[in-house]
Phi, psi and omega in degrees: 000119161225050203302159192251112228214010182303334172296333193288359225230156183195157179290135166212169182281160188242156180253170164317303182324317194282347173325296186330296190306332207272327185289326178310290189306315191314304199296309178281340177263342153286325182325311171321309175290336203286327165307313174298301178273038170055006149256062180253126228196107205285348164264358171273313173303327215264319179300315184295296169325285171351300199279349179258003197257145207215070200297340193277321182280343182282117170280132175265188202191102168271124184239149173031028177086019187194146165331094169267007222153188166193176191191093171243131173269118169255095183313132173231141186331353185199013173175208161223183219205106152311088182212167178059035170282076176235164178232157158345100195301346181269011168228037157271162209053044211215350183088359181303305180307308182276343182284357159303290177289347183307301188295310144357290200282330181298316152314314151259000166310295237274354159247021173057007186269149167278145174233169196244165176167162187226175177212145151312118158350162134049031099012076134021295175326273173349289160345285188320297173295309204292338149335300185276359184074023175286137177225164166315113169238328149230177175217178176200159186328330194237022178194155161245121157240154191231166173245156147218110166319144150318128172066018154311101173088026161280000000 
């Protein structure tokens, strides 16, 4: 199918509840890379979400009426921290991602903080944040983290 469905998507705040649904997506949307970097571990992916969601920081990502995602922007002492951003795989590619982030971004321009977030090594993603004016600020074997000034790559 390759219907374009980017007009479909909405935001809503996430609950204690949604954690499950959000460890399912986490799981099927890392699984390529964490296989590519020999760490994927089917109950370790799942646990780490668990043991980080923080539903007051969190977005759920609705598509057609039905869960496609999650997203939390987390205020940090000089910005905020980009994390638990996945979407369904089967709805990837599709323009969902960026327009999550766009708005994302618009949000810490108009407060003027900068934001973080890290990715897997050889991530697809990464393309995507550099996109967004996110540049490197250090790496290790399994993560890249990046930065973006306010109003970087507007």
């Amino acid at each position: 199918m390759s219907t374009n469905i980017v007009q479909g998507w909405s935001l809503r705040p996430a609950t204690s509840e949604d954690v499950e649904t959000a460890v399912e997506i986490r799981a099927a949307a890392m699984r390529p890379d964490l296989e590519r970097l020999g760490r994927y571990d089917e109950h370790r992916v799942r646990q780490r979400l668990r043991d980080a969601w923080t539903p007051e920081h969190t977005s759920m990502v609705e598509a057609d009426g039905a869960v496609a995602g999650c997203v939390a922007l987390r205020p940090t002492e000089d910005g905020c921290w980009l994390e638990h951003f996945y979407l369904a795989p089967e709805l990837q590619g599709r323009g969902i991602g960026t327009a999550v982030l766009t708005g994302l971004l618009a949000r810490t321009d108009a407060r003027g903080v900068p934001i973080r977030l890290n990715v897997l090594q050889g991530s697809p993603a990464r393309g995507l944040y550099e996109r967004h004016g996110f540049a490197l600020e250090r790496e290790d074997p399994v993560d890249v983290y990046m930065v973006r000034p306010p109003g970087a790559g507007s």
